[in-house]
matplotlib code that plots the C-alpha trace (Angstrom):
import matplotlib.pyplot as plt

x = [-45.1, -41.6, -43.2, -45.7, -43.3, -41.0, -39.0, -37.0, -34.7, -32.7, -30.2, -26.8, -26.6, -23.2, -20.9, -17.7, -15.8, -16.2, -13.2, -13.3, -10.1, -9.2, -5.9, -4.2, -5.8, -8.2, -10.8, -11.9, -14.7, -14.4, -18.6, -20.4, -23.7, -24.8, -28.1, -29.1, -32.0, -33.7, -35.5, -36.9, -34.3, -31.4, -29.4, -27.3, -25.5, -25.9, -22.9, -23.1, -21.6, -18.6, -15.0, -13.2, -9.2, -6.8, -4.6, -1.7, -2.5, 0.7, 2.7, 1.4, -0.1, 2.5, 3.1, 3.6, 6.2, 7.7, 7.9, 9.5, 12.2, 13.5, 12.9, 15.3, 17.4, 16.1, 14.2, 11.0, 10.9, 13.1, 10.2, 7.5, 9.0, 9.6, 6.1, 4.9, 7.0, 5.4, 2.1, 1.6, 3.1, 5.3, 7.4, 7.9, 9.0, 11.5, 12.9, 13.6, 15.0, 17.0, 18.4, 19.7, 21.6, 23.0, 23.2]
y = [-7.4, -5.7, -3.1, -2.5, -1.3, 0.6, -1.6, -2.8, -5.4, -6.3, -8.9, -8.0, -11.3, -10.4, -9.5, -11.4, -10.2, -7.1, -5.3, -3.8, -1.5, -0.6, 1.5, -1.6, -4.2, -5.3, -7.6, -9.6, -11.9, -13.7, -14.8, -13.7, -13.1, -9.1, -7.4, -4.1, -2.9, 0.1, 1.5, 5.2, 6.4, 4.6, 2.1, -1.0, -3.5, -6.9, -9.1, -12.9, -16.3, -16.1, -16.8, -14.4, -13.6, -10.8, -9.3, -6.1, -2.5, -1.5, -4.5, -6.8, -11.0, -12.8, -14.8, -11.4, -10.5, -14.1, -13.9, -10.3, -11.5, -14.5, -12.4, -9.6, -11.8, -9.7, -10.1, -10.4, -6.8, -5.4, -6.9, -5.4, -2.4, -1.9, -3.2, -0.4, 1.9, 0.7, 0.6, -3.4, -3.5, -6.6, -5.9, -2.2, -3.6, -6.1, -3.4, -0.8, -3.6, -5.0, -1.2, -0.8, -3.6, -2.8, 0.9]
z = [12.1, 11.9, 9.5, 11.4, 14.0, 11.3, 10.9, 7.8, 7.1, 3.7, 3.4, 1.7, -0.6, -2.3, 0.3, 0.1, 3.0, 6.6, 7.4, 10.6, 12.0, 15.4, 15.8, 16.8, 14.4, 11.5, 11.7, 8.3, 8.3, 5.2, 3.8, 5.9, 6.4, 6.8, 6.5, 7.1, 9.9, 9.8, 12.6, 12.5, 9.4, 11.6, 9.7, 11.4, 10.1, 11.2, 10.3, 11.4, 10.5, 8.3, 9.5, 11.3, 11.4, 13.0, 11.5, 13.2, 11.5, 9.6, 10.9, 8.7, 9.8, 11.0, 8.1, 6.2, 9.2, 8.5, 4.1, 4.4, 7.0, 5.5, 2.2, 3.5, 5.4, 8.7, 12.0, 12.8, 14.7, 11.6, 8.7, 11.0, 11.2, 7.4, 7.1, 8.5, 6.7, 3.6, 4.7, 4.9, 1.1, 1.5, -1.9, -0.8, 2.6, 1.5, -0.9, 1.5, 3.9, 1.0, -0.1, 4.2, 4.0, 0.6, 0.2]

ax = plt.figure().add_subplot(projection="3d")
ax.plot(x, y, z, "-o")
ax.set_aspect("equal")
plt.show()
């Protein structure tokens, strides 16, 4: 019946994981479910089931936050910070922490 309409649907069996980004944060569903609908030559994704986790842009999770603090022997506003700096690479961050303290 949905052809008859025009529209298609295909499931996506091999996606592993959906990153969605805001400017504030990313959103990763880990397994999930996603198929495609098409509907006069326009495309959406569907993305269902799965399980979802937030993460700050550029800041890091908190538990990256946490590893490059007690790494650099620095705060928690100082490891975000660096985090940033690098780009959300924790051994870049804790290096250029690491090279502050110790120039």
């Amino acid at each position: 019946m949905m052809q008859r309409m025009g529209m298609q649907v295909q499931q996506l069996d091999e996606v592993t994981k959906v990153i969605m980004e805001t400017p504030t944060k990313r959103i990763i569903i880990d397994n999930p479910e996603v198929a495609t609908v098409t509907v006069q030559g326009q495309t959406v994704y569907q993305v269902g089931g799965g399980t979802m986790r937030e993460e700050g842009i550029g800041g890091g999770s908190d538990e990256d936050v946490k590893l490059v603090a007690s790494q650099a022997g620095v705060s928690a506003d100082e490891a975000a910070n660096a985090l940033r700096q690098s780009g959300g690479d924790l051994a870049q961050a804790i290096i250029l922490l690491k090279q502050k303290r110790n120039p």
